[in-house]
BANUBA-141906 format. One record per residue (C-alpha): residue in one letter; chain; x negated, z, y. Coordinates in Angstrom, 1 decimal, padded with zeros to 4 digits. Example, Ala and Ser with C-alpha at 12.3 -4.5 7.8 and 13.67 -1.06 7.14 Angstrom:
2
 residuo cadena   east     up  north
       a      A -012.3  007.8 -004.5
       s      A -013.7  007.1 -001.1
//
This chain:
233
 residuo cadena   east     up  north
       x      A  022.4  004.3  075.6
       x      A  025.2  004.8  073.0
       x      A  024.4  004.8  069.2
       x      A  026.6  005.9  066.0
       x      A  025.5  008.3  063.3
       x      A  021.8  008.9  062.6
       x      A  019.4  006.2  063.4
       x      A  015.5  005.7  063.2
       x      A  013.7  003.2  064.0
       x      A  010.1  003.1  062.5
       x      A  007.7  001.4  064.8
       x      A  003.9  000.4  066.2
       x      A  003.8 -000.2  069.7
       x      A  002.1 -003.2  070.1
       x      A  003.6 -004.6  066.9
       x      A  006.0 -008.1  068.0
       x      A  007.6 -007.2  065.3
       x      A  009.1 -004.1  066.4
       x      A  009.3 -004.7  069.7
       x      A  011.9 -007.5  068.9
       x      A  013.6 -005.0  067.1
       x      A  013.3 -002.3  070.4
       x      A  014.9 -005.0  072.4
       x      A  017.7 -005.9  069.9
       x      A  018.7 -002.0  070.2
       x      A  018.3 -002.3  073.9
       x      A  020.8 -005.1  074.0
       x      A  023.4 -003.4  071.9
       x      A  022.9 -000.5  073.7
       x      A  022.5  001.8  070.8
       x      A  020.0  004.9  070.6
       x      A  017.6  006.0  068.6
       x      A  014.5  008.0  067.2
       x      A  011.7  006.4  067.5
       x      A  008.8  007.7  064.9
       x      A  005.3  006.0  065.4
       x      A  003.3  004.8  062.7
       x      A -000.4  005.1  062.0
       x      A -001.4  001.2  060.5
       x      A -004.4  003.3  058.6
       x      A -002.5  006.2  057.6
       x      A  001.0  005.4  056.7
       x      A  002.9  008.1  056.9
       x      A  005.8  009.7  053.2
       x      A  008.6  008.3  055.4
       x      A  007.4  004.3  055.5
       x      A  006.2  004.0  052.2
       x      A  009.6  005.7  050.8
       x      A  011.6  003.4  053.2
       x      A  009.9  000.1  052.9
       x      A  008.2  000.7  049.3
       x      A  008.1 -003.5  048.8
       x      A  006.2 -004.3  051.7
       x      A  005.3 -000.6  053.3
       x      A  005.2 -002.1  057.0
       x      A  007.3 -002.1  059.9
       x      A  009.7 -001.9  061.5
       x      A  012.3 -000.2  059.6
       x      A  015.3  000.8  060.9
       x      A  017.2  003.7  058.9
       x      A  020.9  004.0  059.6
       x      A  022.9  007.0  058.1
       x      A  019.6  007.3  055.3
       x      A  019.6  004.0  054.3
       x      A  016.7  001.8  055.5
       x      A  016.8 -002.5  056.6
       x      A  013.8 -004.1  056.5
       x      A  012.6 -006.8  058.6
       x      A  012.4 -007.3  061.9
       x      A  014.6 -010.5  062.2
       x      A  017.0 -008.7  059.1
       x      A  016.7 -006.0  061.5
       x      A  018.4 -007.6  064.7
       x      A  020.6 -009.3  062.8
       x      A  022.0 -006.4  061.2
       x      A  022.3 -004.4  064.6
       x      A  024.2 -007.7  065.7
       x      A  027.0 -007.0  063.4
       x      A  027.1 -003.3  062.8
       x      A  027.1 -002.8  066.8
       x      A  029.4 -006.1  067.7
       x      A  031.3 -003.9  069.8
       x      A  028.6 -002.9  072.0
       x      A  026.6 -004.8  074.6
       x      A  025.7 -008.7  074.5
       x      A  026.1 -010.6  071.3
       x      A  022.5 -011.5  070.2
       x      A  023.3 -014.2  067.6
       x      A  025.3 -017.5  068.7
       x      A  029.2 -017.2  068.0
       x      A  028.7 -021.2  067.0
       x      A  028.0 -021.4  063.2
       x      A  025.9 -024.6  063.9
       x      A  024.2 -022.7  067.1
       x      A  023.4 -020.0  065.1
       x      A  021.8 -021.9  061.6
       x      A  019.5 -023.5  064.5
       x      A  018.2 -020.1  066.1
       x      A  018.0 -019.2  062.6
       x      A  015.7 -022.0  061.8
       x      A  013.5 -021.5  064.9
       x      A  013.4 -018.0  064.4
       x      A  011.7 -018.4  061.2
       x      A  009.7 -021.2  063.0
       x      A  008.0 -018.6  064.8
       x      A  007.1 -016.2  062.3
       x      A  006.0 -018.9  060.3
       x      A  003.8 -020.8  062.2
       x      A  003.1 -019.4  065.6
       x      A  002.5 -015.9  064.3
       x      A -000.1 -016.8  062.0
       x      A -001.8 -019.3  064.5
       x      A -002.5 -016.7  067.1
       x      A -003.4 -013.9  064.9
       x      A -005.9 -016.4  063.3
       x      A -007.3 -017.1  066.5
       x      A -008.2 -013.2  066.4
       x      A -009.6 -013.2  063.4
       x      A -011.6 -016.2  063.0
       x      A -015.1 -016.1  061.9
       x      A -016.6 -018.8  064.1
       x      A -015.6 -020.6  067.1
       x      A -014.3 -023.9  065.1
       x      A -012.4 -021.6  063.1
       x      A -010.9 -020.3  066.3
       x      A -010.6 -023.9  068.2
       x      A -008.4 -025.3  064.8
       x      A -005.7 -022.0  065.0
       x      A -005.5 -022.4  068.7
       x      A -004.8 -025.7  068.1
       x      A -002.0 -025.1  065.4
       x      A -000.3 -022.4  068.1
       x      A -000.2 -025.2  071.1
       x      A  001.2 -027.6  067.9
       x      A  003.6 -024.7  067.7
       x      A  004.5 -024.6  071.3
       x      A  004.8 -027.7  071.4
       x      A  007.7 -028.2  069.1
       x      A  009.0 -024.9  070.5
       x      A  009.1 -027.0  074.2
       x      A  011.7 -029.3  072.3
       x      A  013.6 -026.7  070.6
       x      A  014.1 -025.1  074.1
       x      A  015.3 -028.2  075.8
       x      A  018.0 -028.7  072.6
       x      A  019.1 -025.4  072.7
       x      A  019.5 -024.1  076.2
       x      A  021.1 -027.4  077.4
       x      A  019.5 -026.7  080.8
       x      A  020.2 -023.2  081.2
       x      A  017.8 -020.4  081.6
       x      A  017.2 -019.5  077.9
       x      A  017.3 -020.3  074.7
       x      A  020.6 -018.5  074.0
       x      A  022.0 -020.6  077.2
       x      A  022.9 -018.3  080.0
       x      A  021.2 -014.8  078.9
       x      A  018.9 -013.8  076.3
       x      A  019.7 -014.5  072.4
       x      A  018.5 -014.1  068.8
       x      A  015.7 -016.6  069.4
       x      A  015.0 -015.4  072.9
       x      A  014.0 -012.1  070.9
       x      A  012.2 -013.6  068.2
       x      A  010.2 -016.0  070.6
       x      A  009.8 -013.4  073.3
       x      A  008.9 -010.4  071.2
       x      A  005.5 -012.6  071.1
       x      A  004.8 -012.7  074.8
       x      A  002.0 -009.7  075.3
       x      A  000.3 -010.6  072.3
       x      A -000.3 -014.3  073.6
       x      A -001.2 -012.8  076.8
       x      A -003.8 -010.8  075.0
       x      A -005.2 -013.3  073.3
       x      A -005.4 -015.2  076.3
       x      A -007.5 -012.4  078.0
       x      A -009.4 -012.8  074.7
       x      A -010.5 -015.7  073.8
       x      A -009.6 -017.8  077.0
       x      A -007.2 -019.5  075.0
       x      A -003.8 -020.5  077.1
       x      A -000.8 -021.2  075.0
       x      A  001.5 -022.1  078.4
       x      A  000.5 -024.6  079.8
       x      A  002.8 -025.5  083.0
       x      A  001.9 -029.2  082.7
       x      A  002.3 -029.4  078.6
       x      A  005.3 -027.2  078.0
       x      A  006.4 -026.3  081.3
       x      A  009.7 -025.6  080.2
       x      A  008.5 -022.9  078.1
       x      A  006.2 -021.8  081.1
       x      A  009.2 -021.1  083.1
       x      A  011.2 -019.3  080.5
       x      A  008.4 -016.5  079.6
       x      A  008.3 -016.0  083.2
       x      A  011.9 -015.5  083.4
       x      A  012.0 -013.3  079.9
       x      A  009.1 -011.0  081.2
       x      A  011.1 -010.4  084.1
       x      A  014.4 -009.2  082.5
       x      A  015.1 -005.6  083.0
       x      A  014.8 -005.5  078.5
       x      A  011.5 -006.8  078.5
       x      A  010.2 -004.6  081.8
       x      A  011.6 -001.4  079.2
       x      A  010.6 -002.3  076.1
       x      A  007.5 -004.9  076.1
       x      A  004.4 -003.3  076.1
       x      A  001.2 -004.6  078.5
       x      A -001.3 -007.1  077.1
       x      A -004.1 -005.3  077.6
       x      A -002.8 -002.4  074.9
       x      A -002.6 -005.1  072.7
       x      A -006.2 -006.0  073.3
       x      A -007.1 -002.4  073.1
       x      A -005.4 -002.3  069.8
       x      A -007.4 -005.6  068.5
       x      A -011.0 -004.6  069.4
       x      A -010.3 -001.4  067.2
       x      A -009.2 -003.6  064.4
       x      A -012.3 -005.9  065.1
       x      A -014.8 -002.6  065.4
       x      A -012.9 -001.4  061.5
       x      A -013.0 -004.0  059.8
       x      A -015.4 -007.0  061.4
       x      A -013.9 -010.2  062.9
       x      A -012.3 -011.2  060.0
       x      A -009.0 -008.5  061.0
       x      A -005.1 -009.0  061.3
       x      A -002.7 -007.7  063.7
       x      A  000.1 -007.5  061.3
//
């Protein structure tokens, strides 16, 4: 892949966050170094480069640092226009609404699901799976709107909320292995059920999405540090 100048990207591997961000540089076609992060011990370079929130990912272009994983794609959209697919809808209209359920997602689904990890008891578990499948379902509507009966959100090929939706995938999966908890559901959103099969089969998401059961690896660590009361974030 092609990039311009000097570009970082500071990561976790089996953090959504950044992971939308790997595939977002995978679409552009644009290269970079990628410097792993220790959640426990974070390293002169993060804290320096994200001082506000000191997490990732961070991308650092030419020195200077974006913050932000959705920031992050966005930014990559317009710096890199030239290169690769266009991420974010060239419709202003199209592209407030991706917006909208982009920021859906990290609002509400995110949350959900990680709560289901780190819930206490098993009613504390039962009501945040129960706020993710609220989640998916208005996700399920938001698909049939915006994909007008094409394959993905973006339409044809994978988009901005494709990403930000996607980038979620191995987690859910892990959770699922977890807890038992299924968030797609072919007879409740089967419209979604169809698209994370065709997302986890695009050549992007076989590069750059890790498996599940790292994710899960990556959980029980946080569950044996810190109890059952732990965050993937």
């Amino acid at each position: 892949m092609a990039g311009e100048g000097d570009i970082k990207l500071l990561g976790m591997v089996v953090s959504p966050f950044v992971v939308r961000v790997r595939m977002a540089l995978h679409m552009k076609g644009v290269s970079y170094e990628y410097i792993e992060q220790d959640l426990f011990n974070k390293s002169e370079l993060l804290l320096r480069s994200n001082p506000v929130n000191k997490k990732v990912p961070v991308l650092i272009h030419g020195g200077k640092p974006i913050c932000e994983s959705l920031v992050i794609v966005q930014y990559a959209d317009e710096v890199w226009s030239g290169k690769g697919a266009s991420i974010l809808p060239a419709d202003p209209h199209e592209r407030a609404v991706a917006r909208f359920w982009a920021a859906y997602v990290d609002d509400k689904l995110f949350p959900a699901y990680i709560g289901i990890m780190k819930a206490a008891t098993e009613e504390a578990r039962a009501e945040k799976a129960k706020e993710a499948l609220v989640g998916l379902a208005n996700l399920e509507e938001a698909f049939a709107q915006c994909s007008k009966g094409k394959p993905f959100f973006a339409g044809d090929s994978v988009g901005y909320l494709d990403l930000a939706v996607g980038c979620n995938l191995f987690w859910l999966e892990a959770i699922r292995k977890m807890f038992g908890v299924t968030f797609f559901d072919v007879g409740k959103t089967p419209l979604l059920a169809a698209w994370a099969e065709r997302f986890a089969g695009t050549e992007m998401a076989r590069e750059v999405v890790p498996d599940a059961d790292s994710a899960v690896v990556f959980a029980k660590k946080l569950q044996a540090r810190f109890g059952s009361n732990t965050s993937a974030k």
